[in-house]
LOGUFI-103406 format. One line per 2 residues: their letters; for each residue z, y, x of C-alpha. Coordinates in steps of 0.25 Angstrom, whole numbers. Example, Ala and Ser with C-alpha at 12.3 -4.5 7.8 and 13.67 -1.06 7.14 Angstrom:
2
AS = 31:-18:49 ~ 29:-4:55
END
This chain:
418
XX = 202:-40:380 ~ 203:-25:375
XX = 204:-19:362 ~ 191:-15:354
XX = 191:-6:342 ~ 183:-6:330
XX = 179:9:328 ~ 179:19:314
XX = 166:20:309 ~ 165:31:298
XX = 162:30:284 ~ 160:44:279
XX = 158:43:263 ~ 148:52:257
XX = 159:57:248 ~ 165:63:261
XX = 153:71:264 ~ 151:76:251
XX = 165:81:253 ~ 164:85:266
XX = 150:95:259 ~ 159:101:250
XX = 167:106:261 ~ 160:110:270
XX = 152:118:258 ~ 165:124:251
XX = 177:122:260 ~ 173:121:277
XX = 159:131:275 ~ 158:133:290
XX = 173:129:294 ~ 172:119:306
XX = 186:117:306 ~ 191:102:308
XX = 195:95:293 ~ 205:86:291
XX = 199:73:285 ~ 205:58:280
XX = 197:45:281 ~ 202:30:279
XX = 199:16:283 ~ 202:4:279
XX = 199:-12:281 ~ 190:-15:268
XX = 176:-17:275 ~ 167:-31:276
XX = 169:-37:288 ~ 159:-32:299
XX = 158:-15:294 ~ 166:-6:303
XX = 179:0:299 ~ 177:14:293
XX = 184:28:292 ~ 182:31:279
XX = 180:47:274 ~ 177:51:259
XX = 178:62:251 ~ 193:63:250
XX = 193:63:266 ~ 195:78:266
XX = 207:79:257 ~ 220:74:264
XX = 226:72:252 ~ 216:61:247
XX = 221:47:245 ~ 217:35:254
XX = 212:22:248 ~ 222:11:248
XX = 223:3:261 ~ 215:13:268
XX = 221:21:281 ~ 219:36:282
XX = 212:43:294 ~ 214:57:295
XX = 203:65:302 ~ 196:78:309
XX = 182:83:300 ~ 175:92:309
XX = 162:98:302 ~ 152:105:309
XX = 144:117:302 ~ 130:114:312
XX = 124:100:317 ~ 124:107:330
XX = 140:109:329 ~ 142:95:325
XX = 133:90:337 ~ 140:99:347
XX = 153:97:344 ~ 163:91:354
XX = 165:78:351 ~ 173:73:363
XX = 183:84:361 ~ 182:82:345
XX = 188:68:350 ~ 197:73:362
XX = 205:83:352 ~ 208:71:342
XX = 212:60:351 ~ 222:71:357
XX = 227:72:344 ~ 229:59:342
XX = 234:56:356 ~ 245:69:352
XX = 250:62:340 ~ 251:49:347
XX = 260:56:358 ~ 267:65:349
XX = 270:51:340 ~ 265:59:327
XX = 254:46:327 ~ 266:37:324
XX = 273:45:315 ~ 260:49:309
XX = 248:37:313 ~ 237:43:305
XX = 235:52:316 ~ 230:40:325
XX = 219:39:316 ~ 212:51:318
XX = 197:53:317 ~ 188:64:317
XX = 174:69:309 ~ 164:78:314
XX = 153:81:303 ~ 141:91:301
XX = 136:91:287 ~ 121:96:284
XX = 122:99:268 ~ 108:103:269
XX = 104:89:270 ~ 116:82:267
XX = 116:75:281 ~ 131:74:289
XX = 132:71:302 ~ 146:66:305
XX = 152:60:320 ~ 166:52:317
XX = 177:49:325 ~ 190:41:326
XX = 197:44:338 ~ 203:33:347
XX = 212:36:359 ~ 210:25:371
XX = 218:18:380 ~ 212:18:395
XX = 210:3:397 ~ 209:-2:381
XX = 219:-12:375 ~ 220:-25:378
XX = 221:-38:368 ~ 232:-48:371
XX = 229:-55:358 ~ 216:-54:349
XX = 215:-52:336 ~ 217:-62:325
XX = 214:-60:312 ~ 230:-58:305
XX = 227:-70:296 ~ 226:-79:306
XX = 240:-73:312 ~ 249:-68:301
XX = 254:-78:290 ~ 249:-77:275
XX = 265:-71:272 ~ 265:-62:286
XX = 250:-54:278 ~ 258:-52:266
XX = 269:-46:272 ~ 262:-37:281
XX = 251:-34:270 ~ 264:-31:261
XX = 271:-23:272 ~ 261:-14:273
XX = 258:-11:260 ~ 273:-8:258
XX = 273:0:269 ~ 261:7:265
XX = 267:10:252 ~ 279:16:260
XX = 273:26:268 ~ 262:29:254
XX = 250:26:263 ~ 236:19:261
XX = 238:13:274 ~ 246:12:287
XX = 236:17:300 ~ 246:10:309
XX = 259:0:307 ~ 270:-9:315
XX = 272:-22:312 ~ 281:-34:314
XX = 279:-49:308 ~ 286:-60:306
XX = 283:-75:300 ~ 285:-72:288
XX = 286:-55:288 ~ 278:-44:291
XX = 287:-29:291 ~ 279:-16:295
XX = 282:-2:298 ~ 277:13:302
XX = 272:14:316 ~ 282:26:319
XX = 292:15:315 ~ 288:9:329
XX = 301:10:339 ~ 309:3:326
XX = 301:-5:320 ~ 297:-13:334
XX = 312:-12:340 ~ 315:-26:340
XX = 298:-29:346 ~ 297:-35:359
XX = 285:-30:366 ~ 275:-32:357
XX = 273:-24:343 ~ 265:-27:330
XX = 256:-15:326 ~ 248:-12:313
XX = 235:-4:311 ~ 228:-2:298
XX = 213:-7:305 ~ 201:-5:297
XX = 192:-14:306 ~ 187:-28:301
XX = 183:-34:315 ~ 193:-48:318
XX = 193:-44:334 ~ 194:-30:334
XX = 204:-19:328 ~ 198:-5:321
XX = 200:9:328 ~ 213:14:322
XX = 218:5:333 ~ 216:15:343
XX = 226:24:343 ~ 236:17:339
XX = 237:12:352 ~ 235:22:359
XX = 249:26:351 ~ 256:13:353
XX = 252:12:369 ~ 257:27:370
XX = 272:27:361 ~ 275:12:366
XX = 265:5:377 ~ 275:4:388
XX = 284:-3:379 ~ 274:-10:371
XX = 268:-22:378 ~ 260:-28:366
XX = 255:-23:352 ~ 250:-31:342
XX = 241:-26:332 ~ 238:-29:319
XX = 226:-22:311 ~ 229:-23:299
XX = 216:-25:289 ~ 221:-22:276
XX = 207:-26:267 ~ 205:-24:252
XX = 191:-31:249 ~ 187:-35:236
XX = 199:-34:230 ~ 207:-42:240
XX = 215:-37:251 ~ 217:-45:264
XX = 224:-42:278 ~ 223:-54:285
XX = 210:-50:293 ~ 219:-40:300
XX = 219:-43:314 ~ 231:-44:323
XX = 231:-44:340 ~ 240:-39:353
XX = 235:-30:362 ~ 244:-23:375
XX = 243:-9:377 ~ 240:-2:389
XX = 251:-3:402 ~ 247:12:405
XX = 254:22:397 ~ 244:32:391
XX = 244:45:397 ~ 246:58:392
XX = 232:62:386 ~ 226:58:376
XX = 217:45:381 ~ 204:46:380
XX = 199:45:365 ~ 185:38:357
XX = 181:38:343 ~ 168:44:339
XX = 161:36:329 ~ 147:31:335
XX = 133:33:325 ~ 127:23:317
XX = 116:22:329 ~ 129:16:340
XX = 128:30:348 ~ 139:39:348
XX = 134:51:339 ~ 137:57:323
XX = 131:50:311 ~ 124:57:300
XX = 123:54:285 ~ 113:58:275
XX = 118:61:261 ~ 104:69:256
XX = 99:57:251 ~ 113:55:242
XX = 109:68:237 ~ 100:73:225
XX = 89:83:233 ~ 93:94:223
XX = 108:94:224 ~ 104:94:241
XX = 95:107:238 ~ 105:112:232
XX = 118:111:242 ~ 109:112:254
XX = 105:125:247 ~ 121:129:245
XX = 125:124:259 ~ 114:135:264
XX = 118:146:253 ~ 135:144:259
XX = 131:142:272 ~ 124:157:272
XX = 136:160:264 ~ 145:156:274
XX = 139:161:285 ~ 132:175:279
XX = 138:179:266 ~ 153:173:266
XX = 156:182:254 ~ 145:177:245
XX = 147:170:233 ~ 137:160:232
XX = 142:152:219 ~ 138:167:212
XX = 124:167:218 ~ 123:152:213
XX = 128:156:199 ~ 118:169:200
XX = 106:171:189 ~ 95:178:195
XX = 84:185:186 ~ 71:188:193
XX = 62:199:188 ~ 49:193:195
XX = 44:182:202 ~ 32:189:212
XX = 35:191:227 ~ 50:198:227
XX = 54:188:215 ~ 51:175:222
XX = 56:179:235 ~ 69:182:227
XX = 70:171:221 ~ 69:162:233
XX = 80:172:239 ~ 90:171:226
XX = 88:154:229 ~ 92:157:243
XX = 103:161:241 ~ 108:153:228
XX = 103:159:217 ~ 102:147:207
XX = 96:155:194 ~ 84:162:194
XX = 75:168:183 ~ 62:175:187
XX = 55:184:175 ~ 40:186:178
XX = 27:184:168 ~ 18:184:179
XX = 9:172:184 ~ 7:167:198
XX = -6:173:205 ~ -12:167:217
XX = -9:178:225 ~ 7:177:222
XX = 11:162:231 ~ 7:171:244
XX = 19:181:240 ~ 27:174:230
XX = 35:160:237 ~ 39:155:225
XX = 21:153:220 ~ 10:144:227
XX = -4:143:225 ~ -3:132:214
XX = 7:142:205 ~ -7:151:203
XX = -16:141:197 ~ -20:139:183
XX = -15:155:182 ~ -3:156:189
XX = 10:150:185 ~ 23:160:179
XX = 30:166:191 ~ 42:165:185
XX = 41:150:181 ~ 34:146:195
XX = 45:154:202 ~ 55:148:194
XX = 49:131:197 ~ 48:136:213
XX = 63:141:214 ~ 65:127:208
XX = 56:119:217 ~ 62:125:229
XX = 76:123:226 ~ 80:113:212
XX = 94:121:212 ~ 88:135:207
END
């Protein structure tokens, strides 16, 4: 039988788009340059949930650290300024550019020396801060071989395979060797086990860790899938490397997923599962092979997902940046050299609040004016609404409410942020 995978699916945390507001609002404005971003995964989820790319807040600084036992993924963030933009945008050559990426690094051997970059993935985003809605379309790209891989021997749970003394010696090899390199996790690893011992190294230790091998090799990947028959995405390409670098001298691989769990307290790895496939006889060829990876929506079709934070949000604090959001983007786009945060700090004093004073007023709001004082010892008549858009009928009953107090409630009424 072939080879299945279990693919990605995103888990974006609420803290990343805050994040990812801020920004956009102080940093990116209207940049639409790609952004370099880190997620994680790990195995820690109930049997059953898919495996998850995590992204939080942190996911934009590189320097942020990884929680234990999780593995890193670095990433591409591309955010678009329109909906239109992020619905256009090419999303085949999106995918094209970064499998030739990962195809060049695999050729070049940075991917050994260096096998983060196998586990690439990339983020296209638009964010309407009017509403608080993002729209979002993931992808983890996975090279392909022409005809698929072949299993020579099913998975088996590594508990049913690897003695009580063999888990504690690959668990503790790991962690030593973790510990070594000052990583979270190890994306990739080699292996050799014997009765009673288990010894591990660094994939670009292959040519003399596997000297002595036969034809058939031991491989490690950190595997944040939970299914018993079936081995999660990072997988991929890494055999894609393994079939380039050694496949015509590599006639069977063994792999181990390694499931390193912490629930409740407990960690376990014997629900790790271990198997044997062949790779392909055909040698790859010179261009990158054809490449998948784009996450499908919660409906099962291929398209973006969308999530709504509005309703995480109190509506005055939302008037209030949707009403920045439009003050920067005329900012932005009109007036680079205004100061805004001295129009928002401004004190305005209105002598009168007839036809030019609540027109003004309503243009010094427009434009962030958040203090405004209005002088006027005259009452409402029922000829002023018709003139006046800060007055209706009802302000004229009972003889006329104070302009300056009804102008004042209005401004109020229509934004709670003045």
């Amino acid at each position: 039988s072939k080879l299945q995978f279990a693919p990605f699916s995103s888990a974006l945390d609420a803290g990343f788009w805050h994040q990812l507001t801020q920004r956009k609002l102080n940093e990116y404005r209207l940049d639409e340059t790609p952004k370099v971003i880190k997620g994680y995964y790990y195995n820690g989820d109930p049997l059953g949930l898919p495996a998850r790319l995590t992204l939080e807040f942190s996911a934009f600084d590189m320097n942020a650290s990884i929680p234990a036992r999780c593995c890193p993924a670095f990433g591409t963030l591309y955010n678009t300024n329109t909906f239109e933009t992020f619905k256009s945008c090419d999303k085949k050559a999106l995918l094209d550019k970064e499998a030739n990426e990962i195809w060049e690094s695999i050729k070049s051997g940075a991917a050994l020396e260096n096998p983060m970059l196998l586990n690439r993935f990339l983020l296209l985003t638009f964010a309407d801060l009017k509403k608080y809605h993002f729209y979002y379309w993931f992808c983890y790209p996975a090279l392909c071989f022409p005809d698929g891989i072949h299993i020579t021997q099913k998975p088996v749970c590594l508990g049913d395979r690897f003695s009580l003394t063999q888990l504690e010696a690959l668990q503790k090899a790991y962690d030593e060797l973790c510990q070594e390199e000052g990583v979270t996790a190890l994306p990739y690893f080699l292996i050799k086990y014997h009765d009673n011992s288990v010894t591990i190294s660094l994939l670009k230790k292959w040519d003399d860790f596997f000297q002595d091998q036969g034809g058939k090799v031991t491989v490690g990947v950190y595997d944040p899938c939970n299914l018993a028959q079936y081995p999660g995405w990072p997988l991929r390409n890494f055999l894609i490397l393994a079939a380039h670098k050694w496949g015509s001298v590599l006639q069977r691989v063994e792999v181990l997923c390694f499931r390193d769990r912490t629930m409740q307290g407990v960690r376990d790895i014997t629900h790790s599962i271990i198997f044997e496939i062949t790779l392909p006889q055909t040698p790859l060829g010179p261009d990158c092979p054809k490449a998948v990876g784009w996450e499908k929506n919660q409906k099962g079709g291929m398209g973006p997902r969308m999530v709504n934070l509005s309703e995480c949000m109190d509506p005055k604090r939302l008037a209030e940046s949707s009403v920045d959001l439009n003050l920067k983007l005329m900012c932005w786009r009109l007036v680079p050299t205004l100061d805004l945060e001295k129009i928002v700090t401004a004190k305005c004093l209105l002598l009168g609040a007839g036809t030019l004073g609540c027109s003004v007023a309503r243009t010094l709001m427009g434009w962030g004016v958040r203090k405004i004082t209005f002088v006027d010892n005259a009452k409402i008549s029922y000829s002023n609404p018709v003139r006046q858009p800060l007055y209706e009928f009802e302000d004229c009953l009972s003889g006329g409410k104070p302009k300056a107090l009804a102008a004042a409630d209005r401004l109020q009424k229509i934004f709670p942020g003045v």
